[in-house]
VEXTIBA-471199 format. One record per residue (C-alpha): y negated, z, x; residue in three letters. Coordinates in steps of 0.001 Angstrom, whole numbers, plus 500000, padded with zeros to 6 digits. Layout:
// residues N
<v=Y | w=Z | u=X | resn=ALA>;
...
This chain:
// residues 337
<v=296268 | w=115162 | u=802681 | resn=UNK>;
<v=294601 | w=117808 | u=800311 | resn=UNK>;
<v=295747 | w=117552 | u=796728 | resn=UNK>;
<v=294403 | w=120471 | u=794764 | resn=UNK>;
<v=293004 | w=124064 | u=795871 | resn=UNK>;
<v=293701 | w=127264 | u=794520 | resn=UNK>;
<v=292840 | w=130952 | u=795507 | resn=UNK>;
<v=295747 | w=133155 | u=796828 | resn=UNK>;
<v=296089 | w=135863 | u=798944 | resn=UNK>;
<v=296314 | w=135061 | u=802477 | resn=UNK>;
<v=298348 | w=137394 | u=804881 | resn=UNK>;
<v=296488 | w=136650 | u=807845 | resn=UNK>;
<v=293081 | w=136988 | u=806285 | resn=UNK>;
<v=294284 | w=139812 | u=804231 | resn=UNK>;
<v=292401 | w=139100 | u=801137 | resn=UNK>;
<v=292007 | w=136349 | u=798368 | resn=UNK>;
<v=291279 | w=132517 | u=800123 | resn=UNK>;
<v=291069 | w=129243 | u=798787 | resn=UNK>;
<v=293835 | w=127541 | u=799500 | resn=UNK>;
<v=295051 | w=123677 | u=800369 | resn=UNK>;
<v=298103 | w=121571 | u=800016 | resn=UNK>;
<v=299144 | w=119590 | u=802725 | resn=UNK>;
<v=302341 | w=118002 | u=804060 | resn=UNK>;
<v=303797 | w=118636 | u=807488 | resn=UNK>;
<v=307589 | w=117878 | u=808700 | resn=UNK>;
<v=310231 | w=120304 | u=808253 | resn=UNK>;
<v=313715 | w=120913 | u=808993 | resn=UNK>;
<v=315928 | w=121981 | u=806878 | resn=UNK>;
<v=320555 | w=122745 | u=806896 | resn=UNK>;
<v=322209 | w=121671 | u=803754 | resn=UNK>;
<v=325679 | w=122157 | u=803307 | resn=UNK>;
<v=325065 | w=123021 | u=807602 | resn=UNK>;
<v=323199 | w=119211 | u=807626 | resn=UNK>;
<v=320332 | w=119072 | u=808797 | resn=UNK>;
<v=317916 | w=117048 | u=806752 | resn=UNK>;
<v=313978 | w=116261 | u=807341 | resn=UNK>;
<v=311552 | w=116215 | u=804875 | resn=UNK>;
<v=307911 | w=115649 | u=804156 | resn=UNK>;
<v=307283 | w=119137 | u=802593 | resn=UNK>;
<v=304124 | w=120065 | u=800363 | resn=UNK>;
<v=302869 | w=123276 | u=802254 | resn=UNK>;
<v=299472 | w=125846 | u=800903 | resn=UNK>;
<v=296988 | w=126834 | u=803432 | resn=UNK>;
<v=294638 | w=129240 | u=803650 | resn=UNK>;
<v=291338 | w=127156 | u=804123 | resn=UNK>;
<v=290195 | w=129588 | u=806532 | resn=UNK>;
<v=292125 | w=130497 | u=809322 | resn=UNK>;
<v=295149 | w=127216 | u=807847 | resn=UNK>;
<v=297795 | w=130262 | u=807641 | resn=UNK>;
<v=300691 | w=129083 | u=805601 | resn=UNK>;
<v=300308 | w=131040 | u=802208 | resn=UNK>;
<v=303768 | w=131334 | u=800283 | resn=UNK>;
<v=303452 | w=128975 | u=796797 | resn=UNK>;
<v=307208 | w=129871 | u=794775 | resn=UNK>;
<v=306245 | w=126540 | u=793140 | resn=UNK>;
<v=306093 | w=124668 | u=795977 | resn=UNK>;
<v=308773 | w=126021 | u=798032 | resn=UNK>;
<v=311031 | w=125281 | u=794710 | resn=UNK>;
<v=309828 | w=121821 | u=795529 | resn=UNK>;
<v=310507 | w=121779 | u=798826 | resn=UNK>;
<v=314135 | w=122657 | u=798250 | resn=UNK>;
<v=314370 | w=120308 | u=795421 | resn=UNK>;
<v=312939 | w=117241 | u=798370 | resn=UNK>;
<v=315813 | w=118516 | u=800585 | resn=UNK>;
<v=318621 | w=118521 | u=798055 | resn=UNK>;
<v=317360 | w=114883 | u=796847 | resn=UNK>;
<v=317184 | w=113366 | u=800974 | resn=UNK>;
<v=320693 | w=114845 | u=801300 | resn=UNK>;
<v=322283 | w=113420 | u=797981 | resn=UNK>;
<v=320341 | w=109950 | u=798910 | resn=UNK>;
<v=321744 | w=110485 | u=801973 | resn=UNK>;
<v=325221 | w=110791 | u=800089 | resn=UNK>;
<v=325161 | w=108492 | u=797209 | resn=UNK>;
<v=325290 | w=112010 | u=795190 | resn=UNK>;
<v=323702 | w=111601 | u=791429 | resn=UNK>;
<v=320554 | w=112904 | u=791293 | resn=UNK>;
<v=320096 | w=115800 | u=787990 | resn=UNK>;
<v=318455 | w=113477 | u=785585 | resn=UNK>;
<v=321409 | w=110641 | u=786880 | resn=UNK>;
<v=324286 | w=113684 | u=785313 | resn=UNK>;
<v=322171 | w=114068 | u=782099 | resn=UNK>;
<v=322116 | w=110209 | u=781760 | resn=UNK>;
<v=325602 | w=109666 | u=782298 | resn=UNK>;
<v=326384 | w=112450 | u=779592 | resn=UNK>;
<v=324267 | w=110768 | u=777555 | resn=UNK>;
<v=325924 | w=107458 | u=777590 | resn=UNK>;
<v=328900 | w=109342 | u=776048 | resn=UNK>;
<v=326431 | w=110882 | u=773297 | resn=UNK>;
<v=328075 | w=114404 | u=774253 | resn=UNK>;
<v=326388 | w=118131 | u=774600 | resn=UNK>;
<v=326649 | w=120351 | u=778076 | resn=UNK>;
<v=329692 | w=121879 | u=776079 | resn=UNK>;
<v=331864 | w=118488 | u=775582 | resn=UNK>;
<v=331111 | w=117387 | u=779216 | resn=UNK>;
<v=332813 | w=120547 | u=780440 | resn=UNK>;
<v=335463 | w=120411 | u=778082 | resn=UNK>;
<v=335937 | w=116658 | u=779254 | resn=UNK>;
<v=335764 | w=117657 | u=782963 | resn=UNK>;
<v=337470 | w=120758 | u=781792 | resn=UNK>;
<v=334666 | w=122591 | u=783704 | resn=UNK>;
<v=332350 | w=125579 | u=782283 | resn=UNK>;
<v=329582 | w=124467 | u=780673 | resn=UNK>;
<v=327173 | w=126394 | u=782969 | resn=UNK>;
<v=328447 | w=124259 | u=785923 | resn=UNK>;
<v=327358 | w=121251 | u=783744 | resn=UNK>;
<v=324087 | w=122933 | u=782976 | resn=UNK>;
<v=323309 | w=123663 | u=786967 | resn=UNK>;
<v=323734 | w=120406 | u=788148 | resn=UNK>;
<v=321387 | w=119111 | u=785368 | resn=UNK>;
<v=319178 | w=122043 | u=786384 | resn=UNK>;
<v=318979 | w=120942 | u=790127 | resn=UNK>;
<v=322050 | w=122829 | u=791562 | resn=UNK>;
<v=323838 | w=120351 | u=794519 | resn=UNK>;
<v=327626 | w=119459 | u=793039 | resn=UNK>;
<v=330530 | w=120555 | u=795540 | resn=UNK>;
<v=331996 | w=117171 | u=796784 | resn=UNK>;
<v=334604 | w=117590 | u=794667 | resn=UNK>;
<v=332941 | w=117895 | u=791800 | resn=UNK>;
<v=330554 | w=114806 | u=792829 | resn=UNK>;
<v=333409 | w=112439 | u=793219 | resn=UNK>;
<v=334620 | w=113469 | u=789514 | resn=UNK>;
<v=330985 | w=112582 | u=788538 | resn=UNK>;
<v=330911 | w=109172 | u=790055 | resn=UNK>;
<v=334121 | w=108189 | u=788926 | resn=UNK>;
<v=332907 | w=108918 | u=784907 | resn=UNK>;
<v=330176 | w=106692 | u=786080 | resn=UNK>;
<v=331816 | w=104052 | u=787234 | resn=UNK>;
<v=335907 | w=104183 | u=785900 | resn=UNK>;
<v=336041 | w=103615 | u=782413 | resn=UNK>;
<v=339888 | w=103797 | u=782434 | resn=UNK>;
<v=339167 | w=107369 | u=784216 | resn=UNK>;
<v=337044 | w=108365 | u=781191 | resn=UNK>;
<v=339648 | w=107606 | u=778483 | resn=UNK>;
<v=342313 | w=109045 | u=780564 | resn=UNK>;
<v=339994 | w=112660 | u=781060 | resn=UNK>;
<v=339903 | w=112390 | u=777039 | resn=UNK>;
<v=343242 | w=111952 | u=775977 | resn=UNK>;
<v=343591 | w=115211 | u=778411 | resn=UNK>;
<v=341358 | w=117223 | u=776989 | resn=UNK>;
<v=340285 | w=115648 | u=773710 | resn=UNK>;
<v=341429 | w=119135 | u=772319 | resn=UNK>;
<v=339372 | w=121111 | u=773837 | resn=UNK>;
<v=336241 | w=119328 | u=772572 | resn=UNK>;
<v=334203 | w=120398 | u=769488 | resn=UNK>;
<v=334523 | w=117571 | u=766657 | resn=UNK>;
<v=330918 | w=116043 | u=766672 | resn=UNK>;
<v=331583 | w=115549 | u=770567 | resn=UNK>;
<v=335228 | w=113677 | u=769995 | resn=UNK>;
<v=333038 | w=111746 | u=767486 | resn=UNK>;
<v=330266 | w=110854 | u=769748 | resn=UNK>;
<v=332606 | w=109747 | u=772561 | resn=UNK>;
<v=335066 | w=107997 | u=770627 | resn=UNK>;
<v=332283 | w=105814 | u=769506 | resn=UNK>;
<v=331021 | w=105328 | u=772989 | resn=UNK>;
<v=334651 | w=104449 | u=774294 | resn=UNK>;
<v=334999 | w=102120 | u=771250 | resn=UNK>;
<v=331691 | w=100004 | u=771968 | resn=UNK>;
<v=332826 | w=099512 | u=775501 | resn=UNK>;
<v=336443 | w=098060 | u=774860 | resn=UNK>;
<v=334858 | w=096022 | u=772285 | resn=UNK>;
<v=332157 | w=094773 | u=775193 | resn=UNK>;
<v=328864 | w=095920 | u=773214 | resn=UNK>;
<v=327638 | w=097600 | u=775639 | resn=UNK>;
<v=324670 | w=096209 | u=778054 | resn=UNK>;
<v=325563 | w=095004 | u=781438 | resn=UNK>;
<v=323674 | w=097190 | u=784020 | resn=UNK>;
<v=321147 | w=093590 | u=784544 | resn=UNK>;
<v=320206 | w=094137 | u=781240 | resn=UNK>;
<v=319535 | w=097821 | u=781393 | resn=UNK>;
<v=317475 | w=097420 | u=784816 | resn=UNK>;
<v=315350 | w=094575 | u=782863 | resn=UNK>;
<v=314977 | w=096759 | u=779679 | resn=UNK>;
<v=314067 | w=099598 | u=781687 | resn=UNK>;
<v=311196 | w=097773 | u=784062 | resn=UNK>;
<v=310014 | w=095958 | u=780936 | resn=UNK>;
<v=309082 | w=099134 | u=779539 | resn=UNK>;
<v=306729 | w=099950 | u=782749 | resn=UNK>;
<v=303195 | w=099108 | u=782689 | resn=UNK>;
<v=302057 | w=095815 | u=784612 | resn=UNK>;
<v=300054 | w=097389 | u=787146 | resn=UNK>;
<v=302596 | w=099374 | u=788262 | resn=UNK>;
<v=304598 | w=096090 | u=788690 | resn=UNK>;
<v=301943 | w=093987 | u=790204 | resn=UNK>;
<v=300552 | w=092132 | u=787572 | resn=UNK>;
<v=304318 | w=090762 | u=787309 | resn=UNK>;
<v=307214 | w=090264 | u=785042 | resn=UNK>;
<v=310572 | w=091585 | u=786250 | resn=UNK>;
<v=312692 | w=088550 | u=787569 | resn=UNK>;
<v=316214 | w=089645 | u=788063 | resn=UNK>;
<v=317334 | w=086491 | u=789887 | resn=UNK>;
<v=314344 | w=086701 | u=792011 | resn=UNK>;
<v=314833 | w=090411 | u=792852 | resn=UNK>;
<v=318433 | w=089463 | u=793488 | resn=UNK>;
<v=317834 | w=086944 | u=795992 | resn=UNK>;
<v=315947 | w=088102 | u=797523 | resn=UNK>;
<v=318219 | w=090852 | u=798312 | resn=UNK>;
<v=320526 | w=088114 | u=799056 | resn=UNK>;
<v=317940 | w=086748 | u=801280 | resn=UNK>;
<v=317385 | w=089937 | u=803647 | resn=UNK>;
<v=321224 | w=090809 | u=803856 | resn=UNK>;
<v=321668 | w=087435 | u=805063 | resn=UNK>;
<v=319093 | w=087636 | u=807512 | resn=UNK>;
<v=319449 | w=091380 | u=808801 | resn=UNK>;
<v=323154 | w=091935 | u=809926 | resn=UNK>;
<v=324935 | w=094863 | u=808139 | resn=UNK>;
<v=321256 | w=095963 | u=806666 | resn=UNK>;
<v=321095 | w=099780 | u=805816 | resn=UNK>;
<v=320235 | w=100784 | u=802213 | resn=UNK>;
<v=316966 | w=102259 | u=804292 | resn=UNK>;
<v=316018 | w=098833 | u=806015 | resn=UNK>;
<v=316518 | w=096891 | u=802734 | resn=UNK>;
<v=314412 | w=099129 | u=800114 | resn=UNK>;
<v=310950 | w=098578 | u=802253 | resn=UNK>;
<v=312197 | w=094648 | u=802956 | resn=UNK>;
<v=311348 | w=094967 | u=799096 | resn=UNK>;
<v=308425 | w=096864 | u=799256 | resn=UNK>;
<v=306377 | w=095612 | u=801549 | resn=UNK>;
<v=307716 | w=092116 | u=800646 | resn=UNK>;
<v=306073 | w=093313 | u=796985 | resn=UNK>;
<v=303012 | w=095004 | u=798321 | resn=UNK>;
<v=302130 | w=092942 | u=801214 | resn=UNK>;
<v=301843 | w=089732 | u=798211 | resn=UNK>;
<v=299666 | w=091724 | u=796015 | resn=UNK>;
<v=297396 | w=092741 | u=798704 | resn=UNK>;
<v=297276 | w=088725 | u=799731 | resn=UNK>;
<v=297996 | w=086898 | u=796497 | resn=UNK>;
<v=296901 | w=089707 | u=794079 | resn=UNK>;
<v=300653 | w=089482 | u=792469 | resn=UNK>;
<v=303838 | w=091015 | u=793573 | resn=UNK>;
<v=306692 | w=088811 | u=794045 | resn=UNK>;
<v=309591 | w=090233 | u=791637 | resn=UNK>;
<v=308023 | w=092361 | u=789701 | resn=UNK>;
<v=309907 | w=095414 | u=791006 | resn=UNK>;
<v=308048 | w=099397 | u=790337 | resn=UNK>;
<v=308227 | w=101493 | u=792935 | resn=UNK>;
<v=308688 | w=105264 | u=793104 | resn=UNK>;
<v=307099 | w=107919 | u=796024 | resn=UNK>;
<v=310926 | w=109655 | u=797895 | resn=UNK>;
<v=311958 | w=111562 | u=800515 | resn=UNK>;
<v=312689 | w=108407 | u=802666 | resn=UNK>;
<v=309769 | w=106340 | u=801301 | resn=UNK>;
<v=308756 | w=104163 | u=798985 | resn=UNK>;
<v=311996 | w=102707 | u=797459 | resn=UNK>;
<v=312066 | w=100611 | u=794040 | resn=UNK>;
<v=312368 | w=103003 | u=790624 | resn=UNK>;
<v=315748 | w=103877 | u=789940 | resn=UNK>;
<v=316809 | w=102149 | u=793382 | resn=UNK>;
<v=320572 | w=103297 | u=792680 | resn=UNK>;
<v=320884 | w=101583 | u=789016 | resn=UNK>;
<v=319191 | w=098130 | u=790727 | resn=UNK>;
<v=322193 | w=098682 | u=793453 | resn=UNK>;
<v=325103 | w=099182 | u=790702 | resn=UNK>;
<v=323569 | w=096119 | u=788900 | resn=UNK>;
<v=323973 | w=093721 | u=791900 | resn=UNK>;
<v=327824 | w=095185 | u=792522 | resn=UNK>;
<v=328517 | w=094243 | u=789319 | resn=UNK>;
<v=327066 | w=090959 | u=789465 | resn=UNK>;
<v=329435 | w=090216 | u=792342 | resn=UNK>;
<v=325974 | w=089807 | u=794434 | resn=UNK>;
<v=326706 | w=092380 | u=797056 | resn=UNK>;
<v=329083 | w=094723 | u=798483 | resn=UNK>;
<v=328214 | w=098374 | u=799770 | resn=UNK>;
<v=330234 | w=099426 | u=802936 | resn=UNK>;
<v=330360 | w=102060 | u=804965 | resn=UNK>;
<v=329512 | w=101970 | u=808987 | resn=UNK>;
<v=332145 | w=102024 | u=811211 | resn=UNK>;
<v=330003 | w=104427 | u=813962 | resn=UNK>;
<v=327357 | w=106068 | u=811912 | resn=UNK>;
<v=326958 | w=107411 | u=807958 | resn=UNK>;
<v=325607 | w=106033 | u=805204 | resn=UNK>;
<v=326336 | w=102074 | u=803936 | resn=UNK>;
<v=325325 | w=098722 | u=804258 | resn=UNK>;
<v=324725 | w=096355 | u=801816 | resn=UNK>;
<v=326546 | w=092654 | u=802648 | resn=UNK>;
<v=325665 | w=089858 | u=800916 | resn=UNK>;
<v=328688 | w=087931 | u=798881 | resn=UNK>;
<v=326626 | w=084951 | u=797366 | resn=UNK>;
<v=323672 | w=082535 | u=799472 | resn=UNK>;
<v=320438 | w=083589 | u=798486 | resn=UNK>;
<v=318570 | w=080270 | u=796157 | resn=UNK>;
<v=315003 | w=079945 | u=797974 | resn=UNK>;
<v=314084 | w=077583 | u=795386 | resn=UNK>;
<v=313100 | w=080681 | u=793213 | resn=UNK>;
<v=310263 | w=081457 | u=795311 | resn=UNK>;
<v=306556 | w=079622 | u=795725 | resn=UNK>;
<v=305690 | w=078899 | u=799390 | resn=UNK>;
<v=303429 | w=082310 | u=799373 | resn=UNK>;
<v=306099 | w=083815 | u=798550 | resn=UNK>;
<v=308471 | w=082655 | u=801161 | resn=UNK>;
<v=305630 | w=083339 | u=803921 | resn=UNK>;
<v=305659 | w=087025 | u=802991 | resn=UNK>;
<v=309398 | w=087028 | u=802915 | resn=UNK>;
<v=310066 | w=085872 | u=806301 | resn=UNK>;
<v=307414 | w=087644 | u=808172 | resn=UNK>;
<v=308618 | w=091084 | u=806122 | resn=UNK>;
<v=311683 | w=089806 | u=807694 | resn=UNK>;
<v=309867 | w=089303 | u=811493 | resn=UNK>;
<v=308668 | w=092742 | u=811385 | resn=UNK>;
<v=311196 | w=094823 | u=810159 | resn=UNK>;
<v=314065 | w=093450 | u=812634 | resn=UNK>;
<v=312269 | w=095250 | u=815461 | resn=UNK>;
<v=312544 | w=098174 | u=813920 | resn=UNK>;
<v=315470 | w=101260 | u=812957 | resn=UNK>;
<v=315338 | w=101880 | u=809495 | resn=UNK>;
<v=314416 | w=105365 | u=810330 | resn=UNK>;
<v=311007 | w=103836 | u=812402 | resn=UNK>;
<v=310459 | w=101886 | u=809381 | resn=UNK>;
<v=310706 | w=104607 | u=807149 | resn=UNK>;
<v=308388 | w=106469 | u=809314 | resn=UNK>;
<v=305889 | w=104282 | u=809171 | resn=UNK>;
<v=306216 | w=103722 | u=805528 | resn=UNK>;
<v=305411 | w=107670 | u=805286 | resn=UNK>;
<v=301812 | w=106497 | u=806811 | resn=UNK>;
<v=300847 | w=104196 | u=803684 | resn=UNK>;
<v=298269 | w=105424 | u=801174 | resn=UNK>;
<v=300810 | w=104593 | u=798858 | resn=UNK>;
<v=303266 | w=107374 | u=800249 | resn=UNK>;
<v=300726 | w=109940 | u=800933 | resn=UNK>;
<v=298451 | w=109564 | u=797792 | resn=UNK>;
<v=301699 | w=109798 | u=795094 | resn=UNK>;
<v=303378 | w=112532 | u=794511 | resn=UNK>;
<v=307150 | w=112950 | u=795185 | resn=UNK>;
<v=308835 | w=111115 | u=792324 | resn=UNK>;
<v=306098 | w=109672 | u=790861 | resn=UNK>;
<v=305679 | w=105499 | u=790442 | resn=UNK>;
<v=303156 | w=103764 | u=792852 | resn=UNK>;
<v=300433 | w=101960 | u=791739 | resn=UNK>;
<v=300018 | w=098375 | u=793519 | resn=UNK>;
<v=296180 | w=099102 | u=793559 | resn=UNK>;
<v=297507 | w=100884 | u=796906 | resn=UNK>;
<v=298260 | w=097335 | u=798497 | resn=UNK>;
<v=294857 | w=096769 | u=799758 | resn=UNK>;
<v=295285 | w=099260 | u=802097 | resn=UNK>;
<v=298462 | w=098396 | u=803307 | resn=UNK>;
<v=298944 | w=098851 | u=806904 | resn=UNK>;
<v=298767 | w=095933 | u=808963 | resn=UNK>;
<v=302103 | w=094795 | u=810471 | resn=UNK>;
């Protein structure tokens, strides 16, 4: 699909063209994986000679880093900065806490891929708080004073429980988004949750894939019918297709609430997500339930990577930019199943 146009030169025609972007599929080896993308390409509108775009092909390897750390359960730049943030500390502290340099701090925030190493330290100050005070009584001297400050404060709010459960910072953060891009809905936690709960029990061991467009097209399919969504949920355009907005926070939340577990295939990477509670159908109206179950038809013929293929095809996918939230105006021309 053309997006813009723009006059460069073009190698083939040897002089200055108009120019489109397009998508097509490309291959790509990081860390010697190979990962696929959907990459924005120019072309000449002439003779449709690729015609090199350093913005774009920044882009490009951006998309490729992103499918392999979704791939990986790796934090994402803006996840680093965020987790920094919850501690109230500057580039400098963090690397004094992880006793890093504070350029290796700034690079990952930047868009430089962590080592594995370095990732594991990462998710563990996300999700050990015992790890966290330990790293600080370490290296506590090492830290500037406002930075001790900022993180003794933090520290102190979470032994003394202040601090939000991640349900409450998922609801805070949707209840911020405008209502279109939630289909005319309010966020419903317990609805979201079951019905999670509702397609783990119903798909065994269901991929992370499989179960992010069991919620979209659940969503999108009821606004195109009903002219609502069902929970509420935004949605954001990535690598692997539509997927809800901050799809790893929503994740964390239900761990926490002792609603699912994430584990690992025994004969193939990436997780599963396993239900640990019965989902409560009672939530949902009888619309509701319809567009549940025959989500649920359709997607059990299918690999998660067919489904995520086909989710590339939606107008949704391939009229929003990478990253960008998706409007449910696109669910009148959802794709018939």
């Amino acid at each position: 699909m053309i997006r813009k146009k723009d006059t460069l030169f073009c190698p083939e025609c040897a002089q200055e063209r108009e120019t489109k972007v397009g998508e097509r599929k490309e291959e790509y080896s990081v860390r010697g994986e190979k990962v696929n993308i959907d990459a924005k390409v120019r072309f000449c509108t002439q003779c449709n000679t690729p015609v090199f775009d350093e913005d774009l092909d920044e882009a490009t390897i951006q998309a490729a880093y992103d499918a392999y750390r979704e791939k990986h359960g790796f934090l994402k730049p803006k996840d680093i900065k965020e987790l920094r943030e919850v501690y109230g500390l500057s580039q400098r502290g963090m690397a004094a806490l992880l006793n890093w340099s504070p350029n290796t701090i700034a690079r990952y925030e930047g868009g430089a891929l962590p080592d594995p190493a370095h990732m594991t330290t990462l998710l563990m100050l996300r999700d050990n708080h015992d790890y966290v005070e330990k790293l600080y009584k370490v290296n506590k001297e090492a830290m500037g004073k406002l930075d001790q400050r900022r993180i003794e404060r933090a520290l102190e709010e979470k032994n003394s429980g202040n601090v939000l459960r991640l349900k409450d910072v998922v609801q805070e953060r949707y209840d911020r988004i405008n209502e279109e891009l939630r289909g005319f809905s309010d966020f419903d936690f317990d609805k979201m949750r079951n019905m999670v709960l509702f397609f783990a029990e119903t798909h065994q061991q269901i991929s992370k894939t499989k179960l992010m467009k069991c919620l979209f097209y659940t969503d999108f399919l009821h606004y195109k019918n009903h002219h609502t969504s069902v929970s509420g949920l935004p949605y954001q355009r990535m690598p692997f297709g539509p997927v809800p907005y901050n799809h790893w926070l929503l994740l964390d939340s239900l761990s926490e609430e002792m609603a699912i577990s994430l584990l690992p295939f025994d004969l193939a990477e990436g997780e599963f997500v396993r239900a640990r509670a019965k989902a409560d159908l009672s939530l949902f109206t009888a619309t509701e339930l319809e567009t549940m179950r025959r989500v649920v038809d359709y997607i059990a013929k299918h690999s998660a990577k067919s489904i995520s293929d086909y989710s590339h095809e939606e107008k949704a996918h391939e009229e929003t930019e990478e990253g960008d939230l998706i409007t449910y105006r696109y669910g009148k021309d959802l794709r018939e199943f």
